[in-house]
N, C-alpha and C positions, 0 to 999 in steps of 0.2 A: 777676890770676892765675887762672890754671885752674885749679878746683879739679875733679879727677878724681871723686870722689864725687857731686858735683853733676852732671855729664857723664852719668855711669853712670845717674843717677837719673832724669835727662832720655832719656837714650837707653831707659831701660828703660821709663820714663813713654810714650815716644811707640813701643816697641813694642805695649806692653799697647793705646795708640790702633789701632794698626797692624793687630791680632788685631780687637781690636773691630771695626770697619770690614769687615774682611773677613769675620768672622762676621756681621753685619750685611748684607755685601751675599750670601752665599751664601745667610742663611734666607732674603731676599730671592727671589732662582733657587729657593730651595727651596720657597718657599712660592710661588709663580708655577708651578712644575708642579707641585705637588698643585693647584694649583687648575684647569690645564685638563687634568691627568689625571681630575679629579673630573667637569668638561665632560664630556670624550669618555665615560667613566662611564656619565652620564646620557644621552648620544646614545646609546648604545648597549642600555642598558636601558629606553629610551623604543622605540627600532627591534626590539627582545625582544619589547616588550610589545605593539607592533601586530602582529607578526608569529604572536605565538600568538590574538590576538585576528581574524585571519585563518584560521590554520588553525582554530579554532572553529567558526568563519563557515562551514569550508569543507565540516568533521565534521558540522554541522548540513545545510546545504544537501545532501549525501552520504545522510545519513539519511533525509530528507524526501525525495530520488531513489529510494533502496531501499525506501520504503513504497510512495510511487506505484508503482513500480514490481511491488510484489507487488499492490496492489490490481488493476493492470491484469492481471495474469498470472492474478487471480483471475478479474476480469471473462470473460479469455478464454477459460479451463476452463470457465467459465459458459454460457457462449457457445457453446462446443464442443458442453458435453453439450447445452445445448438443440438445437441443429442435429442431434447424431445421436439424441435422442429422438423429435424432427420427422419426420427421415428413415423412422423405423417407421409415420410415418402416410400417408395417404393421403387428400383430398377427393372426398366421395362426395354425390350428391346422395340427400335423404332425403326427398321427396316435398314437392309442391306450390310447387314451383321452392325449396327452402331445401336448402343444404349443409351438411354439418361433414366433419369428421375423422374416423376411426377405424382403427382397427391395419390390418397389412399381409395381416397374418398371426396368429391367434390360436396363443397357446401353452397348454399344459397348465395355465401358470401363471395366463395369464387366460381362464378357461375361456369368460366371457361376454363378450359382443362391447360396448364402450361408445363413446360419441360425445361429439368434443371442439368447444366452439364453433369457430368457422372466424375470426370477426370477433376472439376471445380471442386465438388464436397468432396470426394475419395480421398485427394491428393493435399486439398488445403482448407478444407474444412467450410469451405465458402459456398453460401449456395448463390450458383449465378442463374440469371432465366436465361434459355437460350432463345432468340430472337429470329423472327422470319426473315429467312435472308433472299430467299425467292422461292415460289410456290413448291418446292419440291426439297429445301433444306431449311435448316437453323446455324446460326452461329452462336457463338460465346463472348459478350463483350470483355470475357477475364481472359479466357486463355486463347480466344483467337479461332479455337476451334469452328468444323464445320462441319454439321452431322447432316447429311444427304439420306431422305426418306421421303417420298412419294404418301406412303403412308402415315406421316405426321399430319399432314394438309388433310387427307379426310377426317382425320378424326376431329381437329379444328373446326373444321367444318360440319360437322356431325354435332359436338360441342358446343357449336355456335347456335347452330339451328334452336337443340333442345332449351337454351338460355333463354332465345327469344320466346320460344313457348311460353315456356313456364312466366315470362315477362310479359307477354299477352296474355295468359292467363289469370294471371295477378291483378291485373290491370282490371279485365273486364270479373272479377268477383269484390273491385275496389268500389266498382260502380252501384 
């Protein structure tokens, strides 16, 4: 005979199976996409992390372009003023076949006429002043040189004379 109680307890017994199972296989799916949700996750925070390790990369290399780049910008102000301080001079011969440099044009400001090696700015872009090394030459405190002219000294001389003038003159229209 059938007992209904037993029926019930079976039916009940094998739905409580029934739930299990299916709870079972859903954390199953469930636990299968947290897992390659957690994948893609990681793709994805792995592709972040190269990607900011790029632009880094790119902030750096950006950086190091805008310095070169002022250094050059500096270079070529550098560059400039020397060309237009060059431009004020002029190569003159100063006796017993030796050259140098010296202004184009004296100003107020430099009342005495001075002389720049030739070998200094031609060779290294430097203007050096050549210095009285005794009444009849100059030397070079860059390159050591020594330019022997007789004819330097007067014109220094010559130079010197017109500076005071014009310094006595100044003087007594100050009064």
């Amino acid at each position: 005979m059938f007992d209904l109680s037993s029926a019930v307890a079976s039916a009940s017994a094998a739905l409580e199976l029934l739930k299990t199972a299916i709870k079972a296989r859903d954390q199953s799916l469930t636990d299968r996409a947290i897992a390659d949700m957690v994948d893609q996750l990681r793709g994805v925070s792995m592709a972040a992390l190269t990607a900011s390790q790029e632009a880094l990369n790119s902030v750096r290399e950006a950086r190091a372009a805008d310095q070169r780049i002022a250094e050059l910008e500096r270079e070529v102000r550098d560059l400039k003023s020397q060309a237009d301080e060059r431009n004020n001079y002029h190569l003159v011969p100063v006796g017993n076949n030796s050259f140098a440099y010296t202004l184009k044009e004296l100003s107020p400001e430099t009342p005495q006429r001075h002389y720049v090696c030739q070998a200094c700015i031609d060779d290294r872009g430097k203007k050096v002043v050549l210095q009285m090394h005794d009444r009849v030459s100059l030397s070079c405190p860059g390159c050591k040189a020594v330019v022997h002219s007789d004819q330097l000294q007067a014109a220094a001389d010559a130079d010197y004379q017109r500076a005071m003038a014009r310094r006595q003159t100044q003087a007594e229209s100050d009064w």
